[in-house]
C-alpha positions, 0 to 999 in steps of 0.5 A: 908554908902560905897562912893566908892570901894577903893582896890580889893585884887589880890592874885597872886604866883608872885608878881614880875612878876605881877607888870611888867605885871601891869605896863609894859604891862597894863600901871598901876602904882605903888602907894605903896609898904609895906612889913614887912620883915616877908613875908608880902608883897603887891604892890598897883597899878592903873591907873593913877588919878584911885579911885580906886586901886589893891594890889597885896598879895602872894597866899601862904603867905595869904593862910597860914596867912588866911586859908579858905579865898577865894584867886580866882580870882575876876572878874574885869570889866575895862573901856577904852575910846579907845578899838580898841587901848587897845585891839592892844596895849596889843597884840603888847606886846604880852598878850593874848587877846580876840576877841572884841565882841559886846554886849548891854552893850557895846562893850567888851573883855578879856584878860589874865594876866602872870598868866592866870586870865582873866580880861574884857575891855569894852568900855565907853566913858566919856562925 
């Protein structure tokens, strides 16, 4: 049986640029980094204390390894405790942010990586 979801699989055309967009400008950190030196390469990032983390792969280097995967973009849902300063820390550094909108779930935004994936923030406080 499934306990958790441990990774999610990002497929990027720059891994370097998307670990300074994770770390420097989302606030991640990297936990690990493997590479072959073969051009197998990926990055695991999180937040600190997540369950649950991103490895970041080359697009180009898995669409030949594994032709057919589906290497779009997944659509991630992060919880923040403080949306207000989340949604003005990252347009402070500049990350293309969308409008907060209320919603039944909560409230919510988007935004844009270096690469122009979008990714939403919702609202959840912990008890």
């Amino acid at each position: 049986m499934i306990s958790k979801v441990g990774q999610i699989m990002l497929y990027v055309n720059n891994q370097d640029e998307a670990v300074g967009f994770w770390t420097e400008k989302v606030g991640f950190h990297v936990i690990a980094e493997e590479n072959n030196g073969e051009g197998f390469r990926w990055i695991e990032i999180a937040p600190k204390g997540a369950d649950t983390s991103i490895v970041l792969h080359n697009k180009e280097f898995v669409a030949k390894m594994s032709p057919g995967l589906n290497l779009g973009t997944p659509s991630l849902m992060f919880f923040t405790e403080n949306l207000d300063q989340l949604h003005g820390d990252l347009s402070n550094k500049n990350v293309k942010v969308g409008e907060i909108v209320n919603l039944p779930s909560g409230r919510v935004f988007n935004f844009a990586d270096h690469e122009e994936n979008y990714f939403a923030v919702i609202e959840k406080v912990t008890e």
